[in-house]
One Martini backbone bead per residue (centre of mass of N, CA, C, O) as a GRO file, in nm:
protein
  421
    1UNK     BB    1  -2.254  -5.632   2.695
    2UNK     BB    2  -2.037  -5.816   2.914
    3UNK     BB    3  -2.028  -6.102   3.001
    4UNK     BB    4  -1.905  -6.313   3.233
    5UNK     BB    5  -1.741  -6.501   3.053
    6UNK     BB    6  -1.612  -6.292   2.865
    7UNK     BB    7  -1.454  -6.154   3.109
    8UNK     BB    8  -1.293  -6.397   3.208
    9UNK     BB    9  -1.168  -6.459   2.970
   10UNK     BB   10  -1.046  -6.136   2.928
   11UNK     BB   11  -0.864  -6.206   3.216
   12UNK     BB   12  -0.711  -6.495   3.109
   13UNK     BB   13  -0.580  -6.316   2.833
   14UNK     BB   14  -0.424  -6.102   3.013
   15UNK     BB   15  -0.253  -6.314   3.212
   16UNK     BB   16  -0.117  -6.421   3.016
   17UNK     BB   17   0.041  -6.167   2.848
   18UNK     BB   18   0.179  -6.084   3.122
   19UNK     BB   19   0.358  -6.331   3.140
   20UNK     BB   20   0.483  -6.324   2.838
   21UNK     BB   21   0.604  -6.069   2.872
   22UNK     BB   22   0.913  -5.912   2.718
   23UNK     BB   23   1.172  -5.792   2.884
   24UNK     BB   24   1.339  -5.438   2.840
   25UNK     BB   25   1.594  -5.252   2.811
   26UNK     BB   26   1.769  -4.967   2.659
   27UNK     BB   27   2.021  -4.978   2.851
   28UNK     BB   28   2.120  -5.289   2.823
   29UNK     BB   29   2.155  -5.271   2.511
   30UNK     BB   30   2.331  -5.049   2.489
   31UNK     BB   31   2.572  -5.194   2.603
   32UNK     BB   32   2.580  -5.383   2.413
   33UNK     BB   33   2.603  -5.276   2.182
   34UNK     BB   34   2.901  -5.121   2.225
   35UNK     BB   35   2.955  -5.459   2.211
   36UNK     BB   36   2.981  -5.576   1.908
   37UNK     BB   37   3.242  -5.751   1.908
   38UNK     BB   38   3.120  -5.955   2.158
   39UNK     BB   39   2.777  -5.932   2.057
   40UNK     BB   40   2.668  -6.012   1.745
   41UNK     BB   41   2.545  -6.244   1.728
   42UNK     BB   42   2.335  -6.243   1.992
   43UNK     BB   43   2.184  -5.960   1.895
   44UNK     BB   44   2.089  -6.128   1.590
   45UNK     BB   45   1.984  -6.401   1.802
   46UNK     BB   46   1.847  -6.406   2.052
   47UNK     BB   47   1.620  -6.655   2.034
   48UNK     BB   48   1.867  -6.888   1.950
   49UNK     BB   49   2.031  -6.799   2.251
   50UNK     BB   50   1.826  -6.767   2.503
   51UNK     BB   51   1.864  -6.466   2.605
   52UNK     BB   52   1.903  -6.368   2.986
   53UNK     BB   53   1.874  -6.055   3.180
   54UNK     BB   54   1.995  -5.946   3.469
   55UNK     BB   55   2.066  -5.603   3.633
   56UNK     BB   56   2.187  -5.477   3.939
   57UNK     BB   57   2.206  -5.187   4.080
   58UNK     BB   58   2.394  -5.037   4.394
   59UNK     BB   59   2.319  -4.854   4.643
   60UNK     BB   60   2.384  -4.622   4.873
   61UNK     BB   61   2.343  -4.478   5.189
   62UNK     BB   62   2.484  -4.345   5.425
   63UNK     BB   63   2.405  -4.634   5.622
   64UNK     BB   64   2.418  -4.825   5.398
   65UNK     BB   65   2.140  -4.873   5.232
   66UNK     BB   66   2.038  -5.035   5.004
   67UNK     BB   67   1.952  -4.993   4.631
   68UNK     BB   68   1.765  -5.125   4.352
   69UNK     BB   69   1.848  -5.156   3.996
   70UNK     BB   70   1.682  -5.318   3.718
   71UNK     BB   71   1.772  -5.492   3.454
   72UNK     BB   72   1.653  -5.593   3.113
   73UNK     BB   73   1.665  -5.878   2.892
   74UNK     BB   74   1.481  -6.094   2.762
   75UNK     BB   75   1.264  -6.135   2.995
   76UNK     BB   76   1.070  -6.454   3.026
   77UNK     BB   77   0.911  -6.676   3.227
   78UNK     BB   78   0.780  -6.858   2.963
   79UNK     BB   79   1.134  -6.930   2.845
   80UNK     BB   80   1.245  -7.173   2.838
   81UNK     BB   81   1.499  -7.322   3.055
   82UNK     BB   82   1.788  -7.490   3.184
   83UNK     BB   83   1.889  -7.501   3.547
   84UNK     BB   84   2.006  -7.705   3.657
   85UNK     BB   85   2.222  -7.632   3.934
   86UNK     BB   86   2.074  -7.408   4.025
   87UNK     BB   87   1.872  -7.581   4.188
   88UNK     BB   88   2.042  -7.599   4.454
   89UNK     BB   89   2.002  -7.367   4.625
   90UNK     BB   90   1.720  -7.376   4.754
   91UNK     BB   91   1.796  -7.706   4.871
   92UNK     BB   92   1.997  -7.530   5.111
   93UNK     BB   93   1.745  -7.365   5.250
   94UNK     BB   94   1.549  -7.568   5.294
   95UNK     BB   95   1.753  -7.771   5.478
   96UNK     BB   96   1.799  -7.545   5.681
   97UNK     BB   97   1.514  -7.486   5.749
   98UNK     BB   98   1.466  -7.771   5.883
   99UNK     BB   99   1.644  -7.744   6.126
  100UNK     BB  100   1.574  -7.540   6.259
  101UNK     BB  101   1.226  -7.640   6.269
  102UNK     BB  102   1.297  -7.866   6.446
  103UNK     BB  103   1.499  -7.788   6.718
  104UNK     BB  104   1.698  -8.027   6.815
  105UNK     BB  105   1.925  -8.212   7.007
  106UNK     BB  106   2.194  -8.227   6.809
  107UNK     BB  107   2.068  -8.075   6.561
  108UNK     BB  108   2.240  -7.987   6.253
  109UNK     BB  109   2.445  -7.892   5.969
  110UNK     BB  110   2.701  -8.109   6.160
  111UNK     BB  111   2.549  -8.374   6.136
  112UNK     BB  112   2.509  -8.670   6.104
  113UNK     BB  113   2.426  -8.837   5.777
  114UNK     BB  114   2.219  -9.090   5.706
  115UNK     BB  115   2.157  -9.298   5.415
  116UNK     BB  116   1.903  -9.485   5.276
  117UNK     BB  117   1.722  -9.774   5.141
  118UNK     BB  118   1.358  -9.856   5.015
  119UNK     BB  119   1.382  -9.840   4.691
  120UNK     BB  120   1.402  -9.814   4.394
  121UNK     BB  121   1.712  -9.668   4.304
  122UNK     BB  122   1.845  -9.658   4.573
  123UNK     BB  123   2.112  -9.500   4.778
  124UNK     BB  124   2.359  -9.504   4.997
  125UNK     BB  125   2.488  -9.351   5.276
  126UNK     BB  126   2.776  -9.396   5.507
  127UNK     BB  127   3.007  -9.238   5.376
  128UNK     BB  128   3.279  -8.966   5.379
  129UNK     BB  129   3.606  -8.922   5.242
  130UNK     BB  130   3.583  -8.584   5.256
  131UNK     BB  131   3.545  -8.517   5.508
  132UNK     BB  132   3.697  -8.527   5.825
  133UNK     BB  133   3.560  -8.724   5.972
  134UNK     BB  134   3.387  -8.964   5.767
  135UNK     BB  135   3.117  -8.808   5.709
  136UNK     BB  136   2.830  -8.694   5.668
  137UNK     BB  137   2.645  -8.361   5.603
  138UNK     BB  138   2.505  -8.080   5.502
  139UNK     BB  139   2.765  -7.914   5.575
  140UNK     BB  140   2.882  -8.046   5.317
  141UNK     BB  141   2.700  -8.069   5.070
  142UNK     BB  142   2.726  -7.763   5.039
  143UNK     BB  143   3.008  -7.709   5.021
  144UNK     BB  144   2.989  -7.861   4.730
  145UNK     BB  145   2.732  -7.709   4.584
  146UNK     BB  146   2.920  -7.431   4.578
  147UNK     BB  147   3.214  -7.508   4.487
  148UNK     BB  148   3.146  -7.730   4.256
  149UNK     BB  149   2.882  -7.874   4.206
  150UNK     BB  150   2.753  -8.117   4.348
  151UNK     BB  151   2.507  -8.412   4.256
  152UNK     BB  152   2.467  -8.554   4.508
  153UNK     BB  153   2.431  -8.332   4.696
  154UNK     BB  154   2.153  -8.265   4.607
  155UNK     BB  155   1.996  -8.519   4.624
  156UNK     BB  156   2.050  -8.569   4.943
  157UNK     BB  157   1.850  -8.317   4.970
  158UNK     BB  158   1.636  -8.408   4.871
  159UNK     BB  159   1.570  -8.671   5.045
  160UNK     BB  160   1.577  -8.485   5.288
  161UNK     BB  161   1.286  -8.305   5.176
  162UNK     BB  162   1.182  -8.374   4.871
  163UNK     BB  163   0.956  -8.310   4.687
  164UNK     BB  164   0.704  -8.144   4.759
  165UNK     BB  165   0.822  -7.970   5.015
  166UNK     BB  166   1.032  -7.837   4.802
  167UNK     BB  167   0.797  -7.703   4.608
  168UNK     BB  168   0.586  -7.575   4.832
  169UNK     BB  169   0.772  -7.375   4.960
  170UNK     BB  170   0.881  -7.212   4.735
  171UNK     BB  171   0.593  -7.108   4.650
  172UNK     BB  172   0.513  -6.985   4.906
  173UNK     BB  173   0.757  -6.791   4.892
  174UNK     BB  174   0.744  -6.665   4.598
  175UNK     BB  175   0.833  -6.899   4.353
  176UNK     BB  176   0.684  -6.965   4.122
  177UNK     BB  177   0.848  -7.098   3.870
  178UNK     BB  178   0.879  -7.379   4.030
  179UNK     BB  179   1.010  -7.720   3.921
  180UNK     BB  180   1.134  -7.990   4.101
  181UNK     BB  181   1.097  -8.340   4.011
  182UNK     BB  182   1.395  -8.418   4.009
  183UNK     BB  183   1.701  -8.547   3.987
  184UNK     BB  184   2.068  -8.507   3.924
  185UNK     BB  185   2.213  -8.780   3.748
  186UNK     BB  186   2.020  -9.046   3.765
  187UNK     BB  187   1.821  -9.168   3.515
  188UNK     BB  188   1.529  -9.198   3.630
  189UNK     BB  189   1.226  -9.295   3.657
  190UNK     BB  190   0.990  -9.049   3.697
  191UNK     BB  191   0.875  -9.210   3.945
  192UNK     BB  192   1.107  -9.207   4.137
  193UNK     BB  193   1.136  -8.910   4.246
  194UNK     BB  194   0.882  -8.953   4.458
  195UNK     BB  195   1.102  -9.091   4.616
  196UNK     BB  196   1.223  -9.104   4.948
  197UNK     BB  197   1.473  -9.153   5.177
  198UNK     BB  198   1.591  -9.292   5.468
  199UNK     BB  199   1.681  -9.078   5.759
  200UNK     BB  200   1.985  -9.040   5.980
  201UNK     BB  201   2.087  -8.849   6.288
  202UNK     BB  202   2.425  -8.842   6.449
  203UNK     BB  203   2.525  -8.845   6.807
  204UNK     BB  204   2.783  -9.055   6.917
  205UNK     BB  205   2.571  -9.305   6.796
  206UNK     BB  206   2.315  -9.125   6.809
  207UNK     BB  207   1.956  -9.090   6.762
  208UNK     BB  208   1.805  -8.746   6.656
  209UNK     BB  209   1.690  -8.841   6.395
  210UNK     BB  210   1.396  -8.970   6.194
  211UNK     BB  211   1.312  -9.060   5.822
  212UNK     BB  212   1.119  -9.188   5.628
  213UNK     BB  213   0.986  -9.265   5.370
  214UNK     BB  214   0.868  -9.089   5.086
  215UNK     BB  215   0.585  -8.965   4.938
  216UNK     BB  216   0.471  -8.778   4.645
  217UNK     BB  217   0.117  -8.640   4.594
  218UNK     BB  218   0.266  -8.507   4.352
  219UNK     BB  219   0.281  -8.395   4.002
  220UNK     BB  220   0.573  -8.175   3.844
  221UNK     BB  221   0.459  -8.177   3.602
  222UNK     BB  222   0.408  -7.996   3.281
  223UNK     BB  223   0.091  -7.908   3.178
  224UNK     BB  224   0.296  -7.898   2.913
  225UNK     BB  225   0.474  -7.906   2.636
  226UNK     BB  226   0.837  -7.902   2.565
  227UNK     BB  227   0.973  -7.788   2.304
  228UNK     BB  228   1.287  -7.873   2.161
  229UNK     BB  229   1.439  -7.891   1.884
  230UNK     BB  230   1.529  -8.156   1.616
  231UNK     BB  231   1.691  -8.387   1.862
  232UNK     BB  232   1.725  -8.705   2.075
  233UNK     BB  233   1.940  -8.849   2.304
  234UNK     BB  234   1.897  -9.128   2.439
  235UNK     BB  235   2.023  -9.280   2.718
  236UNK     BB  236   2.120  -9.559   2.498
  237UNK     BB  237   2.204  -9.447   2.219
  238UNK     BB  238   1.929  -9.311   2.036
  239UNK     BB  239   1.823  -9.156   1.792
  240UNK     BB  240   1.562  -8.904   1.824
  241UNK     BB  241   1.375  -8.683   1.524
  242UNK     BB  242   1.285  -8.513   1.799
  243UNK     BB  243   1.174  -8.350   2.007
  244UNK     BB  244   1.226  -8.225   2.334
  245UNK     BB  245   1.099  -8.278   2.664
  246UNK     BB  246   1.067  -8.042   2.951
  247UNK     BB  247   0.836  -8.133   3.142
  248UNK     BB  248   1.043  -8.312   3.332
  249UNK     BB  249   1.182  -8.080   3.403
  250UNK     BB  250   1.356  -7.824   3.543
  251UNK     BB  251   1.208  -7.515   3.700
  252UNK     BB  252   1.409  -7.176   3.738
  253UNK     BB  253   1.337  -6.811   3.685
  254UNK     BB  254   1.535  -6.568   3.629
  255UNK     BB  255   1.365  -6.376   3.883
  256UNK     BB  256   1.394  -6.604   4.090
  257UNK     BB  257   1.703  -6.620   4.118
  258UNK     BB  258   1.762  -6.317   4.187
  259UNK     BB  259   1.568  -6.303   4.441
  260UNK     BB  260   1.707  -6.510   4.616
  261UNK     BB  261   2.010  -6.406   4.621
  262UNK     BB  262   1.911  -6.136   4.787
  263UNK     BB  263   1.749  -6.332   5.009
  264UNK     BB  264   2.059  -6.388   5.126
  265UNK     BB  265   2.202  -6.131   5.123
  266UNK     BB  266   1.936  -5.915   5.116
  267UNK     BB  267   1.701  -5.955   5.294
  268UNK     BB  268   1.558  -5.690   5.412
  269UNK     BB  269   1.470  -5.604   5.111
  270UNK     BB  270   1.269  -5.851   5.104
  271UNK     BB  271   0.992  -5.971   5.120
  272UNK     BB  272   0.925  -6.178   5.398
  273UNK     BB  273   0.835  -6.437   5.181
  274UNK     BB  274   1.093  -6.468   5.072
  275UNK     BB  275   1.219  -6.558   5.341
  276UNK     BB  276   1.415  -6.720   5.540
  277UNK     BB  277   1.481  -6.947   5.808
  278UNK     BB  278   1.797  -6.800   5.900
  279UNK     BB  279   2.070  -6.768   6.066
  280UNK     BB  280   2.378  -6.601   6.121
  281UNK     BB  281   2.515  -6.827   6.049
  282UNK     BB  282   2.408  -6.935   5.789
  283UNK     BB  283   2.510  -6.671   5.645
  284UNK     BB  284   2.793  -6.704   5.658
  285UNK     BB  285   2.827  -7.005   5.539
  286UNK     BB  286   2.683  -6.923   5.266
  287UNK     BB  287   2.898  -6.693   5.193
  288UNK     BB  288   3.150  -6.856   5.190
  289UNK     BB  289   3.052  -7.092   4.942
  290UNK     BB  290   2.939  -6.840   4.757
  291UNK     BB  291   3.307  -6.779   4.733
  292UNK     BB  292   3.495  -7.010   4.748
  293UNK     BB  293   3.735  -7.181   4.645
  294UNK     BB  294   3.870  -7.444   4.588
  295UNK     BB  295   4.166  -7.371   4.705
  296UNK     BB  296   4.018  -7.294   4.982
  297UNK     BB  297   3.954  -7.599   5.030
  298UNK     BB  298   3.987  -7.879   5.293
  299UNK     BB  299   3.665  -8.004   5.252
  300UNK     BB  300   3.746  -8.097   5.020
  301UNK     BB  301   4.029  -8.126   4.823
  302UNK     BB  302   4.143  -7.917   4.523
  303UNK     BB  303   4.283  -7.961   4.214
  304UNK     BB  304   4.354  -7.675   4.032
  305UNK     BB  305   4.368  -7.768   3.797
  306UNK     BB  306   4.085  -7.909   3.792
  307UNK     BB  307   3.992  -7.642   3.992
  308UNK     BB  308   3.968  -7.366   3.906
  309UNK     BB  309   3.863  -7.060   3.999
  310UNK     BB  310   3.629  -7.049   3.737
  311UNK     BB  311   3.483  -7.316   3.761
  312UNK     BB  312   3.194  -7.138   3.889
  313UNK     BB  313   3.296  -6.851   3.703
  314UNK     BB  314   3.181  -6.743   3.469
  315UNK     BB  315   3.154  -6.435   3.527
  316UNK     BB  316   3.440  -6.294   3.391
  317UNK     BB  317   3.613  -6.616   3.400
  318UNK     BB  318   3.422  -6.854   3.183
  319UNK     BB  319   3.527  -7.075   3.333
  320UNK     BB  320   3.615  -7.411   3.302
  321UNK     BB  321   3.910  -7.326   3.075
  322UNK     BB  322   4.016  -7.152   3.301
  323UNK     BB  323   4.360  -7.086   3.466
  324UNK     BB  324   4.310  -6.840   3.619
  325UNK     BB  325   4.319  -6.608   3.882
  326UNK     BB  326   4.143  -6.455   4.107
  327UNK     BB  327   4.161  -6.186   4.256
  328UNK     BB  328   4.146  -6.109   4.586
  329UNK     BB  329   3.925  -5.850   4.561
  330UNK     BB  330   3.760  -6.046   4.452
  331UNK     BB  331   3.393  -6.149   4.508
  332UNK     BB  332   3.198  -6.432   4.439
  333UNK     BB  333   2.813  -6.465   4.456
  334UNK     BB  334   2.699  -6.814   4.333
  335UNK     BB  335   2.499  -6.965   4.042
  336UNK     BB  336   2.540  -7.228   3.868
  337UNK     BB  337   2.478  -7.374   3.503
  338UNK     BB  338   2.510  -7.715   3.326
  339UNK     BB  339   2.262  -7.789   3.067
  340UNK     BB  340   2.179  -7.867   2.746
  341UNK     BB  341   2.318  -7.570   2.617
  342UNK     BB  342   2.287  -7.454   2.914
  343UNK     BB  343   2.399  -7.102   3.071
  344UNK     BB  344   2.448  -7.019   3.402
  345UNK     BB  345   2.476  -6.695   3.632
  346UNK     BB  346   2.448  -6.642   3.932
  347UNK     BB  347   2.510  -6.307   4.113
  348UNK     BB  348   2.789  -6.140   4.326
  349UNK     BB  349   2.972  -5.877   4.284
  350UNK     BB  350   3.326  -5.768   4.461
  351UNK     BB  351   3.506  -5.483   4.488
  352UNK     BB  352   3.757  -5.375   4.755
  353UNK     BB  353   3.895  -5.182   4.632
  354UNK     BB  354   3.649  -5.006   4.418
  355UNK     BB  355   3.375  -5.034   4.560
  356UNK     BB  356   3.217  -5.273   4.382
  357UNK     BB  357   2.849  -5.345   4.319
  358UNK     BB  358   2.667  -5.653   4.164
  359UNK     BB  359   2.416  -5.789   3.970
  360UNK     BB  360   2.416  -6.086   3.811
  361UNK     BB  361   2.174  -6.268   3.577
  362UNK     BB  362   2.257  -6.528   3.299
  363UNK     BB  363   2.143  -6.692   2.994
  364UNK     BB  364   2.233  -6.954   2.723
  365UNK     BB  365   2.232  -7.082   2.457
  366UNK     BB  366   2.452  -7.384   2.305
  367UNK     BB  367   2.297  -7.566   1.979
  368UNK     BB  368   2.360  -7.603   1.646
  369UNK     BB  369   2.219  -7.888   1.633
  370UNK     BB  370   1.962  -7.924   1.795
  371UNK     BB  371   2.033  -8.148   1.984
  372UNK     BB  372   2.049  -8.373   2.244
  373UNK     BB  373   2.220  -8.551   2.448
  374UNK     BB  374   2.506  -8.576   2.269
  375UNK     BB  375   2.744  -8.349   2.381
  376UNK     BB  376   2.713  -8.097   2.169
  377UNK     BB  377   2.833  -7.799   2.246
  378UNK     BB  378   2.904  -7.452   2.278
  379UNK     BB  379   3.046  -7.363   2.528
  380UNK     BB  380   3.364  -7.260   2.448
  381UNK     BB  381   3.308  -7.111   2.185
  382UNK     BB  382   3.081  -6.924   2.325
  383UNK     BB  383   2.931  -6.923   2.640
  384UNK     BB  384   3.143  -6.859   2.810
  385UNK     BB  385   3.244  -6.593   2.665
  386UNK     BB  386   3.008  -6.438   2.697
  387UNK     BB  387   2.976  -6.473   3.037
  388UNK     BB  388   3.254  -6.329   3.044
  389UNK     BB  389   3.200  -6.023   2.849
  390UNK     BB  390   2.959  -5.957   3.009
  391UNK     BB  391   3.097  -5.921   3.316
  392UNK     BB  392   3.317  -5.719   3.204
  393UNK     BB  393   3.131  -5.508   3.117
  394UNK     BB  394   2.962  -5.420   3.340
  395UNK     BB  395   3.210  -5.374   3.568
  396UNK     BB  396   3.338  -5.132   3.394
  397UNK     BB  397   3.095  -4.966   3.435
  398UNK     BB  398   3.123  -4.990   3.749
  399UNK     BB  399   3.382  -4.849   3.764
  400UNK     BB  400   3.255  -4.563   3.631
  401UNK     BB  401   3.035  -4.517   3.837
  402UNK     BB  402   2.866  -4.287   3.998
  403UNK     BB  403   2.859  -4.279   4.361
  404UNK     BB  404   2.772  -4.103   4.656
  405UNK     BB  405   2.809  -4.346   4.845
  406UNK     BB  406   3.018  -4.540   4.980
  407UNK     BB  407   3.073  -4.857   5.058
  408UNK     BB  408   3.003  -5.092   5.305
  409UNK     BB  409   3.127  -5.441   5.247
  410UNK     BB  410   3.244  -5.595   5.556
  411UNK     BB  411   3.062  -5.845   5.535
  412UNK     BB  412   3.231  -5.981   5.266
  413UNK     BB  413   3.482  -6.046   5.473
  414UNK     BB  414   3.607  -6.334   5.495
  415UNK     BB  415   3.661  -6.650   5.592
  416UNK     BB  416   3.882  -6.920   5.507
  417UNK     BB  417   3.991  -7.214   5.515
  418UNK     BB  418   4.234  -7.113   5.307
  419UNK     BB  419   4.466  -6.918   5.229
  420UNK     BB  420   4.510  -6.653   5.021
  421UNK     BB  421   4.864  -6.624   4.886
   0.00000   0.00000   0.00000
């Protein structure tokens, strides 16, 4: 007879196991298998490359009703990735979602936003001569993080949410492995990210909303050290030949990166706690920025030359090294991350010729000298062509895919700042 604490035991060590097994699926193996020419390192080595995938087609019933069947290759919540810019997204949602919920007249997601500083380390924004007026705001700031992935402009957006309440909403919305610590390339003592700055909302020269300075209650350092590779090039350039530790870094798991982004494409699909509170207004906002190029962006100007189309478009088209144009009939809808050899690519492409639609998101790790922090990372020769060829190979399937009934698409065809000529 097996004691009360014995059960205990064996129902915490059955949870570990569960949290920690590695989902594979046969049919996304064999995709790749078919394409050793383009993935034969990356298969052979699947755990030095820290590659996770999750593909999901789409299909449609009569009345356009989408369902959704997802694959997996070595996705596992527990295989620690550092998912950078991606954690933008979340930043986006949340602070739509509190002017919302403020509800105040005159507070809008384009009311200017001045922000102030407080304590060691903060910084004002007191004007942006990139946006129209030369203001600040909410609806400025999202513009710049889905179009370029802009870190001042998500740290904004952090300072006006908060540590603890952006942590803690994502988290109660069943995004269970969120953990967004820090801010974005600011390089501050870790506990001054607890802190953060007072916020003005100005609408004629009057405030309609004002927030003091707040501090986070709550510490969302990883519970255990995150140990990887084998030396960390510290911030003032001394490397120390000791694994990097990213208990401090931010955590954001590729099933929850996968269901978030579907939870703004197609809310009605995910159960109500996974839904944000957003405007059909807002919806339509975040489909036109996170599909929208830069050179079709009118506030900031972006030259194409240095923010080619595939700027933050890894999948299918390779990312910023690449200088062709994405065909005027396809628009991805994605977030991006690349930090310390990780490159991530949360996607939903649309091809409107041939009526295919479908989710892919995927990150791949590239650090052949295992070093951190030292600039030194195989993004050209590795990480893009491989989530290029990923991204192209899965499409070309979905182009021979039989679908019962042809999508309506006309949801996806967005009007942009400027015309794609």
């Amino acid at each position: 007879m097996k004691t009360p604490l014995l059960c205990l035991l064996l129902v915490c060590v059955g949870a570990t196991l569960a949290y920690s097994q590695t989902k594979t699926d046969k049919f996304l193996t064999q995709l790749l298998q078919q394409h050793s020419d383009k993935f034969k390192r990356f298969l052979e080595a699947p755990d030095k490359y820290k590659i996770q995938i999750l593909y999901t087609q789409i299909d449609r019933d009569k009345n356009n009703k989408p369902s959704f069947k997802t694959y997996h290759y070595q996705v596992n919540a527990a295989h620690y990735f550092n998912p950078a810019s991606t954690v933008k997204l979340p930043a986006t949602l949340v602070a739509l979602e509190k002017i919302n919920r403020l509800n105040l007249p005159g507070l809008t997601k384009e009311t200017v936003m001045l922000t102030d500083s407080a304590y060691q380390g903060q910084t004002k924004v007191l004007e942006d001569k990139t946006s129209a007026n030369g203001f600040p705001s909410i609806a400025h700031y999202i513009k710049k993080i889905l179009v370029t992935s802009d870190n001042d402009a998500y740290n904004r957006l952090y300072e006006l949410i908060g540590q603890e309440p952006l942590n803690e909403e994502l988290k109660a919305k069943g995004y269970s492995s969120i953990r967004l610590p820090i801010r974005l390339a600011r390089f501050l003592p870790i506990e001054l990210d607890q802190y953060t700055n007072p916020v003005r909302f100005l609408q004629n020269g009057q405030v309609v909303y004002q927030q003091g300075p707040v501090k986070s209650n709550k510490d969302y350092k990883n519970p255990t050290p995150i140990l990887m590779g084998k030396g960390n090039m510290t911030n003032d350039d001394k490397l120390v030949m000791e694994p990097r530790d990213f208990a401090y870094s931010n955590t954001f798991a590729l099933e929850d990166q996968h269901l978030m982004l579907r939870a703004v494409l197609f809310p009605e699909t995910v159960p109500a706690k996974n839904r944000f509170n957003l405007t059909p207004e807002d919806y339509r906002f975040l489909y036109q920025y996170l599909s929208q190029l830069p050179r079709e962006t009118a506030y900031p100007p972006y030259d194409e030359k240095e923010y080619p189309d595939s700027f933050v478009k890894y999948l299918l088209y390779g990312g910023p090294t690449r200088s062709e144009r994405i065909p005027e009939h396809i628009r991805i809808f994605n977030k991006i991350g690349q930090s310390f050899g990780f490159l991530t690519d949360n996607a939903y492409v649309v091809d409107f010729k041939n009526n295919v639609e479908f989710m892919l998101t995927a990150t791949v790790h590239v650090n052949e000298d295992e070093i951190y922090n030292d600039g030194k990372y195989e993004y050209d020769s590795l990480g893009f062509p491989f989530l290029r060829d990923l991204g192209q190979v899965v499409y070309e399937h979905e182009l021979k895919r039989k679908r019962r009934h042809t999508p309506d698409l006309s949801k996806f065809k967005l009007t942009y700042d400027k015309p794609n000529p």
